[in-house]
C-alpha positions as CSV (number, residue, x, y, z in Angstrom):
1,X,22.4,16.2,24.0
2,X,20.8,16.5,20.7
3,X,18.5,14.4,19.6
4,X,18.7,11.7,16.9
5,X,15.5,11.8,14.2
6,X,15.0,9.3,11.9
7,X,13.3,9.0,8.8
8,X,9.4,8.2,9.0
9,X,8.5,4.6,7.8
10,X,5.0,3.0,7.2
11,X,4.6,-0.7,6.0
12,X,1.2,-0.6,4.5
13,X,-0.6,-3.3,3.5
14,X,-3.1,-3.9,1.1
15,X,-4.8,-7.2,0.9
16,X,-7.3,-7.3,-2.7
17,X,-10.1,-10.1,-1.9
18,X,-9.8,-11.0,1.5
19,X,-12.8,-10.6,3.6
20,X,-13.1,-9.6,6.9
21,X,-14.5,-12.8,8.4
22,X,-11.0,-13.8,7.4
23,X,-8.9,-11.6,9.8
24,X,-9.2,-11.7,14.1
25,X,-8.3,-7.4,13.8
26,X,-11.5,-7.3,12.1
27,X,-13.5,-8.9,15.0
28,X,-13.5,-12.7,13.4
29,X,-13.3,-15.3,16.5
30,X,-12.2,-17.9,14.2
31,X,-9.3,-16.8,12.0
32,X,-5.7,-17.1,12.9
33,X,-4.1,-14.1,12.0
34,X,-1.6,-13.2,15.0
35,X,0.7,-11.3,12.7
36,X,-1.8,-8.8,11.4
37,X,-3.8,-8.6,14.5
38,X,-0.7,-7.4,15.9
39,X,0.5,-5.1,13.3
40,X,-3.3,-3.5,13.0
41,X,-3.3,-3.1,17.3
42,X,-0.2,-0.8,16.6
43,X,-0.9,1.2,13.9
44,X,-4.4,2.7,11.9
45,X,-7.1,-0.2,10.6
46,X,-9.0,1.1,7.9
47,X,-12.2,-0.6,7.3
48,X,-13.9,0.9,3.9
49,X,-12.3,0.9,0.9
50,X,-14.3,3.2,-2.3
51,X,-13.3,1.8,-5.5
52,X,-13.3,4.4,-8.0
53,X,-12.4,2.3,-11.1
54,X,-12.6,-1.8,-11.8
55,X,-9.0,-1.9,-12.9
56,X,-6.9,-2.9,-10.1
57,X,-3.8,-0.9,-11.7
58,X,-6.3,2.0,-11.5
59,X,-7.2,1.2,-7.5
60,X,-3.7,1.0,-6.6
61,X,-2.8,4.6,-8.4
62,X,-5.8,6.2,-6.5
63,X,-4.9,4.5,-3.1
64,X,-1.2,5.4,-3.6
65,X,-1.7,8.9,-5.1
66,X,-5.5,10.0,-3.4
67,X,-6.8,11.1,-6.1
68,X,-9.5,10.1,-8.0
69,X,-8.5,7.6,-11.0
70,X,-10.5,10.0,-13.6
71,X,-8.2,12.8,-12.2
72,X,-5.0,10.2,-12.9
73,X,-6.6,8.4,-15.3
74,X,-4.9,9.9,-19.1
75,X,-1.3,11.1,-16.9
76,X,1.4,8.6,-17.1
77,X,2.4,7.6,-13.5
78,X,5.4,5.7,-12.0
79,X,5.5,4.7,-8.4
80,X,9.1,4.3,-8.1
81,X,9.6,7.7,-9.5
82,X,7.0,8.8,-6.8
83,X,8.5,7.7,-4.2
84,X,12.3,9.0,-6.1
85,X,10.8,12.6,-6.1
86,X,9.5,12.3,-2.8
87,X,12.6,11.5,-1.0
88,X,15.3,11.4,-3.7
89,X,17.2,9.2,-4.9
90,X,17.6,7.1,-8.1
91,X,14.0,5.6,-9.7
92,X,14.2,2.5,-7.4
93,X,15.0,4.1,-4.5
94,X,17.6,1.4,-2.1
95,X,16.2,0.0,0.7
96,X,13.6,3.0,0.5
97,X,10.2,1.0,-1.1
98,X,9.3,-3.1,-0.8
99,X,6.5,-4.9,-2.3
100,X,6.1,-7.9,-1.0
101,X,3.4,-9.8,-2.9
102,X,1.9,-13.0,-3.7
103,X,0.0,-12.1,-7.0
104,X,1.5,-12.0,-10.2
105,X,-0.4,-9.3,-11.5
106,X,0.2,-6.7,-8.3
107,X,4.2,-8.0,-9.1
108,X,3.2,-6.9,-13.2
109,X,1.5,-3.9,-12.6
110,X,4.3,-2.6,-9.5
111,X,6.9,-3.2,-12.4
112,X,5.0,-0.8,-14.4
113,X,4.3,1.8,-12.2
């Protein structure tokens, strides 16, 4: 029988200005957060975050990239197109890459990257 492999998937998630007194996964007894307590018991909870510039455009590149933003910060960059080269595909890759978002300027800046 051979065995079936699937592509790997991540959801990540990346909350700007929410402190951890706000969230149960981060120990808080008094936050109601069922969703991403579960999500963070089954995958990796990272709990320091460097910031390496002020811009958020300039945080997400680093976080998405790993390298430092005065290594990215004069080269153009393009997540779609990232995540195009990584696993092919047209610059918006179908059904590949989500943001789901409740901030205007994360929706802005995801537009231009």
């Amino acid at each position: 029988m051979q065995q079936q492999t699937h592509p790997a998937s991540a959801v990540v998630v990346v909350i700007e200005g929410l402190g951890t007194n706000l969230v149960g996964a981060y120990g808080s007894s008094t936050a109601i957060t069922p969703t991403l307590d579960q999500m963070a018991s089954q995958g990796v909870l990272l709990d320091q975050c460097f910031l390496d510039s002020q811009q958020l455009h300039e945080q997400l590149r680093s976080l998405w990239t790993a390298a430092h933003a005065l290594q990215t910060g004069a080269l153009p960059w393009n997540l779609w197109q990232a995540f195009a080269a990584r696993w092919g595909g047209g610059s918006r890759v179908s059904g590949l890459a989500r943001l789901l978002t409740d901030s205007p300027q994360v929706a802005e800046l995801a537009e231009q990257m």
